[in-house]
Structure formats: C-alpha cells, structure tokens
C-alpha positions as CSV (number, residue, x, y, z in Angstrom):
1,X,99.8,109.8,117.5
2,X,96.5,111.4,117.1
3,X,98.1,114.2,115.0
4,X,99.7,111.4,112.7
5,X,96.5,109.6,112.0
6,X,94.1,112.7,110.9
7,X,96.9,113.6,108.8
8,X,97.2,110.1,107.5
9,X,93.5,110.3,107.2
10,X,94.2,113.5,105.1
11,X,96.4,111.8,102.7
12,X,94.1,108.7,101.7
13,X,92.1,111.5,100.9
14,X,94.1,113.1,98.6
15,X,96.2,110.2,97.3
16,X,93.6,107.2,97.0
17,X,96.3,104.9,95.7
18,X,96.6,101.4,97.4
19,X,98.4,98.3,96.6
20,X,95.5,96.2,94.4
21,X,93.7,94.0,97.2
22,X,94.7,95.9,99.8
23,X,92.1,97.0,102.3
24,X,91.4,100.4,103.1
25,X,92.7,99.6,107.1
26,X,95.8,97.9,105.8
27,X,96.6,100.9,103.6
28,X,96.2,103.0,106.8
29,X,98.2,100.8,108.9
30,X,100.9,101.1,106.6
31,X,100.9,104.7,105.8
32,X,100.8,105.4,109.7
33,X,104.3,103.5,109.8
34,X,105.8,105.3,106.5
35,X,104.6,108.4,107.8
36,X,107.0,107.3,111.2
37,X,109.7,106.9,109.0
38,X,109.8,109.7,106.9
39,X,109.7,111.7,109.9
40,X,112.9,109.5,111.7
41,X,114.5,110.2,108.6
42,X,114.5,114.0,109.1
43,X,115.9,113.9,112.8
44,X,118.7,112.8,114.8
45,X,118.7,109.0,115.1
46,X,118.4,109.5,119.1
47,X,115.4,111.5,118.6
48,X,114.3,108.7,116.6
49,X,114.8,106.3,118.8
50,X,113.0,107.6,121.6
51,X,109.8,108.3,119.1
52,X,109.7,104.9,117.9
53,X,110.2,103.2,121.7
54,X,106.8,105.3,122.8
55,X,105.0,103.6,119.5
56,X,103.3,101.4,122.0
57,X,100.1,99.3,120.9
58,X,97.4,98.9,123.8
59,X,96.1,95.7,123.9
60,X,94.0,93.6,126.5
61,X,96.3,90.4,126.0
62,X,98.8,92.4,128.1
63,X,96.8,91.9,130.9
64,X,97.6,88.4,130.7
65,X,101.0,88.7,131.0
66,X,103.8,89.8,133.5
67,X,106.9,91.9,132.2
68,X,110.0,92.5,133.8
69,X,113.3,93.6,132.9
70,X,116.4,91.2,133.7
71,X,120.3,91.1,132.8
72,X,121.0,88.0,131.0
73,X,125.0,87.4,129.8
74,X,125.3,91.7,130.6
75,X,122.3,92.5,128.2
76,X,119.4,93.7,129.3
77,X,116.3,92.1,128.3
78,X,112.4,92.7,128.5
79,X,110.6,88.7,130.0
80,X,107.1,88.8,129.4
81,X,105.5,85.6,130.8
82,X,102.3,84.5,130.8
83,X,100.6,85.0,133.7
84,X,99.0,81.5,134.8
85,X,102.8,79.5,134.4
86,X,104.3,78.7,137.5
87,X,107.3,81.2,137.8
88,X,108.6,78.8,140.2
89,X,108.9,76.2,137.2
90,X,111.0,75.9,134.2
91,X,108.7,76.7,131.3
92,X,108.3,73.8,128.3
93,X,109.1,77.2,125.9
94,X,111.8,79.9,125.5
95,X,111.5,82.2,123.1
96,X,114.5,84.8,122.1
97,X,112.9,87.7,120.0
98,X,115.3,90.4,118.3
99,X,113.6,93.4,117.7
100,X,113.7,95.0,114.2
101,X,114.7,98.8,113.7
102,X,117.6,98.7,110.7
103,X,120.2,97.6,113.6
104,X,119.8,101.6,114.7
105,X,116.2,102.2,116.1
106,X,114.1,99.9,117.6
107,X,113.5,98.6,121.8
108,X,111.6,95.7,123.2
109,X,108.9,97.5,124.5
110,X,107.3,98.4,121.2
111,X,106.6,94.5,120.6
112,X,104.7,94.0,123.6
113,X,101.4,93.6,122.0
114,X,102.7,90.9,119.6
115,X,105.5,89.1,121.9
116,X,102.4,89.0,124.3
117,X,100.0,87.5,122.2
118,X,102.8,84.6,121.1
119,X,103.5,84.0,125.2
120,X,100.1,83.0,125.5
121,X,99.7,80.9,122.7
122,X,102.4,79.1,123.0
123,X,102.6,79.0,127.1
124,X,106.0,80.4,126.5
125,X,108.5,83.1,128.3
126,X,109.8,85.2,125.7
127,X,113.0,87.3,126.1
128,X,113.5,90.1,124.1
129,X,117.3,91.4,124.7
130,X,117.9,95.6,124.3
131,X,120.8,94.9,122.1
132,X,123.6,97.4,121.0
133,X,122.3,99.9,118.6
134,X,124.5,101.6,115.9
135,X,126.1,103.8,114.7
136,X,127.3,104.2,118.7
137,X,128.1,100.3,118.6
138,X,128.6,99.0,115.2
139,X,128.6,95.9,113.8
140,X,129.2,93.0,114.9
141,X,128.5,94.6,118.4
142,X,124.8,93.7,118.2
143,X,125.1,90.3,116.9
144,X,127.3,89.4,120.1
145,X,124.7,90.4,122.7
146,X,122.2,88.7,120.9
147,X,124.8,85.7,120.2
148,X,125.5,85.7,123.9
149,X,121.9,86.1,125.4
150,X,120.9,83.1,123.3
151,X,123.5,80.9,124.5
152,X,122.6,81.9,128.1
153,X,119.1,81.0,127.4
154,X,120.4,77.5,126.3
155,X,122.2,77.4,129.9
156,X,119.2,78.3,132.0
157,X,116.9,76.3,130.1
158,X,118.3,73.5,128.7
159,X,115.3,70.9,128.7
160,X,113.0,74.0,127.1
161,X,112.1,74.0,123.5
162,X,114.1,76.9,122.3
163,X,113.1,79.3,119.6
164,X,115.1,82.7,117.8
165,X,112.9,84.5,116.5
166,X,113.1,87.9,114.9
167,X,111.6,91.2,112.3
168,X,113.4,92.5,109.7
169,X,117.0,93.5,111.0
170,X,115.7,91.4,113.7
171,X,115.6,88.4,111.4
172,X,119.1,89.5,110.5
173,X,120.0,88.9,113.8
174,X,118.3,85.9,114.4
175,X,119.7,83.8,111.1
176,X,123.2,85.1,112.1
177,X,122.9,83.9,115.7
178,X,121.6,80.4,114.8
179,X,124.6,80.3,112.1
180,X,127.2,81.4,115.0
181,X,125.7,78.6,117.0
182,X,125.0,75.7,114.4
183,X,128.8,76.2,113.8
184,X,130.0,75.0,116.8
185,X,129.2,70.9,117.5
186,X,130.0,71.9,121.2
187,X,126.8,74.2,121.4
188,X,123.0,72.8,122.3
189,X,120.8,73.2,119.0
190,X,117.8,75.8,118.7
191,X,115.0,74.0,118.2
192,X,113.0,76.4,115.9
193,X,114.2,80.0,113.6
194,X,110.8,82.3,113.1
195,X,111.3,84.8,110.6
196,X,109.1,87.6,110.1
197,X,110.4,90.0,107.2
198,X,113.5,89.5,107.7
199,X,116.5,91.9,106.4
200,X,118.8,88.9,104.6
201,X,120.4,91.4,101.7
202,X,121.1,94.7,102.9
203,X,122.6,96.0,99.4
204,X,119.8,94.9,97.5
205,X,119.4,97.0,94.6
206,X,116.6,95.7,92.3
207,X,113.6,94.1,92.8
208,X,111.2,94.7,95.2
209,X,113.4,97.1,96.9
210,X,112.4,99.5,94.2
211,X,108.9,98.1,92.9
212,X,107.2,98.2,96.1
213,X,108.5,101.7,97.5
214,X,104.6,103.4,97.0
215,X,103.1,99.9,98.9
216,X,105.2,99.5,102.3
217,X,105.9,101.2,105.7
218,X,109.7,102.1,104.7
219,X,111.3,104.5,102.5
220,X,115.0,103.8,101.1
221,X,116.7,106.6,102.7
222,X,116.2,105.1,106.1
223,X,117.5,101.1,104.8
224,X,120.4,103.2,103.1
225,X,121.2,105.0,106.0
226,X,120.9,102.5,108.8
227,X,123.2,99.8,106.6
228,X,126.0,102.3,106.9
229,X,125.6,103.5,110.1
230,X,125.6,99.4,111.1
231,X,128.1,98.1,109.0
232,X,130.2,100.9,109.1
233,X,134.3,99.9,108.0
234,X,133.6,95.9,107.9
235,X,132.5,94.1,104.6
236,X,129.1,94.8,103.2
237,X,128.9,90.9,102.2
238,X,129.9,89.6,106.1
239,X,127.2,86.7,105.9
240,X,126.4,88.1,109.7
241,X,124.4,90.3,108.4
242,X,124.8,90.3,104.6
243,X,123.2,86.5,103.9
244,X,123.2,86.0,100.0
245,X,126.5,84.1,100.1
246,X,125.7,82.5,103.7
247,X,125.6,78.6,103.9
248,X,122.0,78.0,105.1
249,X,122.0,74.0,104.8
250,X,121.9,73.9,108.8
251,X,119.1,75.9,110.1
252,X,116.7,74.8,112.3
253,X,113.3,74.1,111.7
254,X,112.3,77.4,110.4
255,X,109.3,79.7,109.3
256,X,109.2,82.9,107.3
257,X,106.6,85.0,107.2
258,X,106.7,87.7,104.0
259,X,104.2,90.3,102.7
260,X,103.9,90.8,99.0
261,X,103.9,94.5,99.7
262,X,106.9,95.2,101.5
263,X,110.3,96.2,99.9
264,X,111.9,92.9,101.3
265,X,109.5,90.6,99.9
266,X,112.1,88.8,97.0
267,X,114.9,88.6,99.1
268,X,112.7,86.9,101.7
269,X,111.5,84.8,99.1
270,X,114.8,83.6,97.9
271,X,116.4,83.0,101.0
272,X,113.5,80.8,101.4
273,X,113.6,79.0,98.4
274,X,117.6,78.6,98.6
275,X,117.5,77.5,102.0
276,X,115.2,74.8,100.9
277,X,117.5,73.8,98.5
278,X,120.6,73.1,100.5
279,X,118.5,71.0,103.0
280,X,116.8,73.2,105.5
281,X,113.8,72.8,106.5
282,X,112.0,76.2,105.9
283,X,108.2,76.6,105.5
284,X,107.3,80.1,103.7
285,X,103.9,81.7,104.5
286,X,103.4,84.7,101.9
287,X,100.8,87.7,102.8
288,X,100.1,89.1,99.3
289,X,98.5,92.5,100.1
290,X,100.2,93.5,103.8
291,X,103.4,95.3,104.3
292,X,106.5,94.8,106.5
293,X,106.2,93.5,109.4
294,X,102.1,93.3,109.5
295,X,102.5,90.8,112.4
296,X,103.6,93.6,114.8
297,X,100.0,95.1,115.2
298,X,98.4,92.3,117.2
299,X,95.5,90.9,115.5
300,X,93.8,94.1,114.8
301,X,93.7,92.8,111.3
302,X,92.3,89.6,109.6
303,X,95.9,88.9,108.1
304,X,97.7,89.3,111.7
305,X,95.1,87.6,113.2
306,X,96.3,84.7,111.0
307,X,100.0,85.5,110.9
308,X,100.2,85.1,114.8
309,X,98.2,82.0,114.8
310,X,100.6,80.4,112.4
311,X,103.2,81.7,114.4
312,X,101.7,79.9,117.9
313,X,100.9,76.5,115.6
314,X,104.4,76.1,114.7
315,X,106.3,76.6,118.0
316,X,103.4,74.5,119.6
317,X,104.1,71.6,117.2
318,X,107.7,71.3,117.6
C-alpha cells in the first residue's frame, strides 16, 4: 500500500484535476481506490480477490469490538459485536451487511472499520455473510446465500429490530433480498433497507456512468466485466439484480446514501425518487463531492464522519 500511495501522490502531481469542491484528501481517497481497480482489472479475478480482501483499514473502534466467524444457513459469515453487550443476551439490533465487489470481488473483512463503527453506534451485531462469488457461482447463487442468511437471522432473532444493509453490488443484494422476502406474507418483515451506492441498473449506459468516469474510484471495464461474469446466460433485466423494472412499492423503511461523484449516482437517484413514488418510504442523503462508497473509510473524512452518523441515527430511530 505504501507503493500505491507515493505513486498516487505522483499523479495529483502531474494530473491536478479534481471533481469542483472536492478536497484534496477526498481526491486521494478516491484515486487510491481507482488506482486498485485498474490494477484488478489487469489480473486474474482470484488474484484480485485476494488483493482487495488484504485492503484492510486500521482503526481504534475495532478495539471495541469482538469478531468471529460463524455458519449461519451453510454461509459463512464475519459477527462483529460490540464489546460491552451481553453475548449471553439477545441483542435489541441485527444488522445483515452484503459486501460490495461487482458480485465477483469483495470479503467481509475489508468492512471492518465501517461495520465496526455502525456496531457501536447502534449497540447492534452485525453479520456480514461470505457470499458466493462469480464467475465460479453465478447468478442467482449469491442472492440465495444472502436470501437464506437473512431469513435465519429472522429465526434466531425474532424480537430484534432487523436491518439489510448493503454497498454497491451489495445494495444489489440487499434490495433483491428484502423483495424475495416482502413477497412472501408468510415471512417476518425487515424492519429497515440501508443503501449505500447501491448497483440498481447494471446495463446502464448513459448518464453518470459516463460523465463521472475522471471523478470516482471505478473504471467501466471492471462494471462491464463483473456484470457478465455475474449474470452470465440468465436475463440482463432479472429485477434480482437488474432493478429498473422491479416493483419497489413494498420496501421497508429505507435510506440511500449517494455521492455526486460516483458513476452510480443517477441510477441511485432514480431508484430513490421512483420508489418514493409507488409508496416506499425511502429517505435519500446525497454527498455532492465524494465518490462511491465514501462511507467505507471510517470517519477519516468530514463527509464519512457524517455519512456513518446518519447511518447510526436512522437504525437507532426505528
């Protein structure tokens, strides 16, 4: 990592470009995480993988925390707990958080920093599940394990307040987990959908997908690239993972967290706004200058200081 940040350093140098508003650490962050995706472009997704599961951020609030690893319905999944709740007692908060990654990349113990930081505020144990990745385990193979874990959660813990919760292909996973669920009357509700960047139109085109390629952490080879792989010989417009033509009138009490830099910022914005429409109750929070998935860095930064906050006030008030 060292390496990657005096080159990085280099590069602001030479190329002194940055989204308008933008601070100077922002445009670092994000060009440390393009930087990691150019180079998992360029090598074997495995390879990839194993890079992007050592991208671990230190940070004190893990001290405050215990983490574990335990099977729940035959997935394993990453607990962190805060450490002053009684293990012996059933917490008031369950939280289910699907990693990001493009449905290919991606394990629960990058999001230790973050997950940590939401355990604490919220006094909650959080479960992140180490879903099937593709292109070994296409889709739907990944929704089900998340599908499943979720519905064992709802089992174990059925007087908690329950909450999906989910980045980018994450978020993917999330909305199409609280869908699978909302359409069955004989399943338990989730309580509360958190949203941060989330993936909702894979074949996106125009837009931001294109205008904000020079201000966020992805290039388009990867999205293109990780949607096939994923999806493989299934329909591109499944509203599993595809959600433009999904019916969103039934999600839970929900918050989505966008940035105005990233390349998913108009699809995140109009699954907002649509959702809204056909009777969900959906509260958008809009970061004009960050980039995908900002949250992810702990609150190194005034922005995910208050991003993570928001997050804690609104599984706290539900």
């Amino acid at each position: 990592m060292f390496k990657l940040a005096i080159s990085v350093l280099w590069s602001m140098l030479v190329n002194r470009y940055r989204m308008p508003g933008r601070s100077w650490a922002t445009e670092f962050s994000c060009r440390i995480g393009r930087k990691l995706f150019f180079i998992g472009s360029e090598i074997p997704v495995e390879s990839f993988r194993r890079m992007m599961a050592k991208v671990s951020i230190p940070d004190p609030i893990m001290k405050s925390v215990s983490s574990s690893w335990h099977d729940v319905a035959g997935t394993s999944c990453l607990v962190i707990r805060p450490n002053h709740l009684d293990a012996h007692k059933q917490p008031k908060h369950v939280i289910a958080y699907l990693h990001g990654g493009g449905y290919t990349v991606g394990h629960p113990d990058a999001y230790q920093s973050l997950v940590s930081h939401i355990a604490v505020g919220t006094d909650a144990c959080v479960y992140l599940p180490d879903y099937r990745l593709s292109p070994e385990n296409p889709f739907p193979a990944g929704q089900d394990d998340c599908l499943a874990v979720v519905r064992a959660l709802q089992e174990s813990h059925p007087e908690a307040v329950l909450t999906v919760m989910g980045d980018s292909a994450g978020g993917g996973l999330s909305i199409a987990t609280v869908q699978s669920l909302a359409a069955d009357p004989s399943n338990a509700k989730v309580d509360n959908l958190v949203l941060l960047s989330p993936w909702v139109e894979p074949t996106a085109t125009t837009g931001s997908i294109t205008s904000n390629v020079p201000n966020d952490i992805f290039i388009p080879e990867f999205l293109i690239a990780s949607y096939e792989s994923h999806i493989q010989n299934a329909d591109k417009q499944d509203t599993r993972v595809n959600f433009i033509n999904a019916d969103l009138s039934n999600l839970p009490r929900t918050l989505l967290q966008v940035a105005g830099g990233e390349m998913f910022f108009d699809q995140g914005v109009e699954f907002a706004e649509r959702a809204k429409r056909e009777g969900s109750d959906v509260e958008l929070d809009v970061y004009p200058t960050q980039f995908h998935v900002f949250p992810v860095l702990g609150p190194k930064l005034k922005d995910t200081a208050i991003a993570i906050s928001k997050i804690n006030g609104f599984i706290n008030n539900s």
